[in-house]
C-alpha positions, -999 to +999 in steps of 0.1 A: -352-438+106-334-411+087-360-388+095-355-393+126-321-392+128-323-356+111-347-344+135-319-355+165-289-340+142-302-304+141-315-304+176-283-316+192-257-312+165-246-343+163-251-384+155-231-411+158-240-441+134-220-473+152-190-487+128-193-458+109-185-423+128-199-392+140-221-365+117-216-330+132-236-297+126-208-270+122-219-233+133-198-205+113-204-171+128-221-142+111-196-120+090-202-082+077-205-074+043-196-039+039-198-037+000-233-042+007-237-030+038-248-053+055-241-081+079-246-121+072-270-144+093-246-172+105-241-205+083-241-242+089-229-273+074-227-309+079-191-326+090-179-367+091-158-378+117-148-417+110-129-418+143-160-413+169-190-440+161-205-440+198-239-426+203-247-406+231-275-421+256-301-397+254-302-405+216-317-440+222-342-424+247-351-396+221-355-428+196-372-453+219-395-416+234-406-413+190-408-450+184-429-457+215-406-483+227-387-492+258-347-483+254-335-518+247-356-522+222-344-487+203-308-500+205-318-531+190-337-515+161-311-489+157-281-510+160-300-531+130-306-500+112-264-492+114-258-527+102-276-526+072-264-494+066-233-507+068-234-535+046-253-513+018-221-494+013-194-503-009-166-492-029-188-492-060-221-480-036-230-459-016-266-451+009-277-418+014-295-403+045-319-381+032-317-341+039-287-349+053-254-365+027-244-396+012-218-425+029-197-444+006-159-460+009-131-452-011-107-479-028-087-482+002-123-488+028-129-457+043-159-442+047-165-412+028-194-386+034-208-359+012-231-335+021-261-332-001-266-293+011-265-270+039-287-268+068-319-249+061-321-220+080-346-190+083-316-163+095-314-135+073-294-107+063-300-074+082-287-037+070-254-022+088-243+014+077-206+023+088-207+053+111-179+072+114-184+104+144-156+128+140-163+148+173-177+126+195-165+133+233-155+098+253-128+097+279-088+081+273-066+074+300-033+096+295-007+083+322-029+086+354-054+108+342-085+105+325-093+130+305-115+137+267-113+141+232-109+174+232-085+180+264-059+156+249-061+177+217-045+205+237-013+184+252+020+194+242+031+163+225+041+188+200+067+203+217+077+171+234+085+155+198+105+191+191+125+187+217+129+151+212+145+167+177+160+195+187+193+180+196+203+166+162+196+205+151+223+215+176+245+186+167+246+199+127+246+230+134+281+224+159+295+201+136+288+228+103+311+255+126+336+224+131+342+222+094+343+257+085+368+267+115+393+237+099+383+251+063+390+290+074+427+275+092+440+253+065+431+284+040+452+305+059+485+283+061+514+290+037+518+252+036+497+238+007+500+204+024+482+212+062+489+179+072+517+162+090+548+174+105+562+195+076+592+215+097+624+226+072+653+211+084+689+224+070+712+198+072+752+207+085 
């Protein structure tokens, strides 16, 4: 039976063992490995869910289709199969379905599941070199026009950012004559004290 129950794991991803739960194939996606150059086949792994137990019809028909019996009969031998199952795990016990992981329960009854190794797969690695074109030519959309690489080059964003600048230039340079014009008056006064109201008044 586990044999059988592997076969149906890889080919559908998934198996549901009644009063039990669900064992999943996970796919992860391939990754790069630039260090190496190189890019990674993808990976897979097993994964328990506790909270789903029912099995899906077509897996009695794929069991009843390799046991060469009618479907009834591959519920009854398969719902016999997840009893003694069942009952052959315990908190000091556990029953392992081969190629696949080991089901136990913890102190407080639930069922546990550790995977005794990773789906065998025949993906490998392939070589990837990082190419980096300096003066390739491909069209960019610049407000309604479309135009290349080389035609944006010679926009005047330049001179849009300078202008965008040129008004805090202005700005010093008016507020540098401000200060020197109040310098160059206050310098010229008699009165040592330039500020505030300081008419002589002769009293009678």
């Amino acid at each position: 039976m586990d044999s059988l129950i592997k076969t149906y794991l890889l080919q559908k991803s998934r198996v549901s063992i009644p009063g039990l739960g669900t064992i999943y194939v996970d796919r992860s996606p391939a990754r790069s490995d630039f260090i190496n150059k190189q890019l990674l086949p993808p990976s897979y792994h097993f994964r328990f869910d506790k909270y789903f137990d029912a099995p899906a019809r077509d897996f009695f028909t794929f069991l009843a289709s390799s046991k060469h019996v009618e479907d009834y009969e591959a519920i009854r031998m398969y719902s016999e199969w997840a009893q003694s199952l069942r009952n052959n795990i315990g908190a000091d016990q556990s029953a392992a379905l081969e190629g696949i992981g080991v089901l136990k329960r913890d102190l407080t009854g639930d069922v546990l599941f550790e995977p005794v190794a990773a789906p065998t797969t025949y993906d490998i690695s392939v070589p990837a070199k990082r190419i980096i074109r300096s003066n390739v030519k491909h069209k960019v959309i610049v407000g309604d026009k479309e135009v290349s690489k080389t035609e944006i080059s010679g926009y005047p964003f330049d001179d849009v950012k300078k202008r965008k600048m040129s008004w805090w230039i202005y700005a010093l340079i008016l507020a540098v004559i401000a200060i020197a014009a109040i310098i160059i008056h206050f310098a010229r006064s008699d009165n040592p004290l330039p500020f505030g109201n300081h008419q002589t008044i002769q009293p009678r």
